[in-house]
N, C-alpha and C positions, 0 to 999 in steps of 0.2 A: 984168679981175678979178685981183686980188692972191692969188698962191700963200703958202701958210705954209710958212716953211721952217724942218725940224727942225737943229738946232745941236747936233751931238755931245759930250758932254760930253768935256774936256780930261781928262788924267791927274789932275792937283792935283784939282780938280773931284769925280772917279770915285775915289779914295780916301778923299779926305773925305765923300763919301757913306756909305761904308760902314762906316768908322769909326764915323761917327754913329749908324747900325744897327746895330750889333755892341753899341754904348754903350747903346741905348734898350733892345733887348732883354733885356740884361743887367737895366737898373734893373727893367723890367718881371717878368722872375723873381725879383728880389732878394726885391722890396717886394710878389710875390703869394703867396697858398694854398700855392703849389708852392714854394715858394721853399726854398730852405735844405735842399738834397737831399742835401749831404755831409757834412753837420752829423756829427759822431764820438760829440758828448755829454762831459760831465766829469764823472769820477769825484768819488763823495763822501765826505766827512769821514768816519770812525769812529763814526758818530751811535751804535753799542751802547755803546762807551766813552766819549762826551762828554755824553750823555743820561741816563747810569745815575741812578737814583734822585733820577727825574723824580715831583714828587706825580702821585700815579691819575689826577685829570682830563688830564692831558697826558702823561702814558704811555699813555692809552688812544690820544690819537693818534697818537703814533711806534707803538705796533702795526697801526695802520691806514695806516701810513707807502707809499706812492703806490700807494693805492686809490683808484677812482673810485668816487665815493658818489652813489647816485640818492636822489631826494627832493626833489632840484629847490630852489626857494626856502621852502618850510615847511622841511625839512629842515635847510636851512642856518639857517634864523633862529632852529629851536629849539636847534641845535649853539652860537648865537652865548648867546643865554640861559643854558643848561647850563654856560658857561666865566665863569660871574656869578665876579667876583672874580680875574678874571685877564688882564691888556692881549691883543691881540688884534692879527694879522694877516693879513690874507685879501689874498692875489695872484691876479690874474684874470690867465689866458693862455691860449693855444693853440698846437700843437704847430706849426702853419704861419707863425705868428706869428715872422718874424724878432729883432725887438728883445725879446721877451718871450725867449727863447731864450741871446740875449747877456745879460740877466743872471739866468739860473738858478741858476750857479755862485756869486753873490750872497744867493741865499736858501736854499742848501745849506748856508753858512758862516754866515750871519747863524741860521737856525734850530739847526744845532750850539751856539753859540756861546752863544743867548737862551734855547734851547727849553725848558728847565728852571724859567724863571721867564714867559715869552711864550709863549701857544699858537699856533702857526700854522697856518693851512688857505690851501687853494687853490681856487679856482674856473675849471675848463676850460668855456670858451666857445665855444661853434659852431666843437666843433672834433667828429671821430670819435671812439669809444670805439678804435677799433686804433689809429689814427695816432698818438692820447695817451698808450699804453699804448704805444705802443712809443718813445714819447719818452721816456716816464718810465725805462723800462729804459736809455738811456744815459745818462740824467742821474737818479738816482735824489733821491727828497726822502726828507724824515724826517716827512713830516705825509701825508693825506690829502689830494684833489682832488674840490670837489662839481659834478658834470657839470651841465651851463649850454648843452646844447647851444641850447635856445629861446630864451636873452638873459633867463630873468626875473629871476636875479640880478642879470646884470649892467646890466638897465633898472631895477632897485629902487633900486640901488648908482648910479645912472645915468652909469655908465661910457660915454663915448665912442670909447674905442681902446685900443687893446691896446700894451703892457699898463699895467694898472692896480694901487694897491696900496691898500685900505680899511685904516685903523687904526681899533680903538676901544679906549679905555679899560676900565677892571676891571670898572666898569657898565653893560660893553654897549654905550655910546655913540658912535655912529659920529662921528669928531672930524674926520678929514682924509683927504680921496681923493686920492691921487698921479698924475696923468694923464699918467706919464711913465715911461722905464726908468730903472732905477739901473744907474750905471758904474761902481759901486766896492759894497766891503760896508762901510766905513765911512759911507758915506753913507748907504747904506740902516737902519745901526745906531743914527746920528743919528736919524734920522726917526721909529724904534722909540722908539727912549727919549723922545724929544719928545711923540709926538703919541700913543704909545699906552701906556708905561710912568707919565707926569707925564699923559698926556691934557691938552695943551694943543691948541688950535685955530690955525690958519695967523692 
């Protein structure tokens, strides 16, 4: 009968093991819930002074500026009716949400920038009312955020990943769902004037 015999692993071997583990670990909290613990958050634009005399229907939202709004999906689709006559963008995120995270500071600039003439809202997904709320406080918007903890937004919207960005045109019409993050805020400005100021379709 043939004995098994254990083979100690060599040094090279026993380093590269744990390299590996040290590597998976990592991606595995980058890319989880947890992820993104040290996150500092970025400061925002002067949104009092880039926003001033904003018409009423979109100053009402810079006064709601990162409020979580309950209501769910009526809520938001009578919010999206109400803004009849004015382009439109709705960011789906969550606070655990790595890549949603990286470009925030994209929608704090792009919303200074637009918000006067584009309404913007936000939709927080299966994420916490604290965790959200305390995300928002390091990175502060200049719009409102409609809680989504149950996915009905963002299964109406039928959003697959985070994050997401809904354009519609002045009538309401949902034109083009972005299933990806922005890495710049001109890119994201591009995609505003495209798909939600002109309301063309991809």
């Amino acid at each position: 009968m043939s004995k098994h015999v254990h083979t100690p692993l060599n040094r090279t071997s026993l380093v590269a093991l744990i390299a590996f583990s040290a590597l998976f670990a990592a991606l595995v909290v980058g890319c989880g819930k947890d992820g993104g613990g040290d996150y500092e958050g970025n400061p925002p634009p002067d949104y009092a002074k880039l926003l001033a005399d904003s018409p009423p229907e979109l100053a009402a939202i810079h006064e709601e500026a990162d409020e979580l709004l309950d209501g769910g999906k009526d809520a938001y689709e009578k919010r999206i009716e109400e803004l009849n006559g004015y382009p439109i963008v709705a960011n789906v995120w969550a606070s655990w949400c790595v890549p949603c995270r990286a470009e925030f500071p994209h929608f704090q600039e792009a919303s200074a920038d637009l918000g006067r003439e584009v309404a913007f809202l936000g939709i927080n997904s299966e994420d916490s009312a604290d965790a959200a709320a305390t995300f928002l406080e390091s990175s502060p918007l200049s719009y409102p955020s409609y809680s989504d903890q149950d996915r009905n937004i963002a299964d109406e919207l039928n959003v697959r990943g985070y994050p997401a960005t809904a354009f519609y045109d002045a009538e309401g019409e949902l034109t083009y769902l972005s299933p990806r993050p922005y890495t710049s805020t001109e890119e994201l400005e591009e995609d505003i004037e495209r798909f939600a100021v002109r309301g063309e379709s991809p």
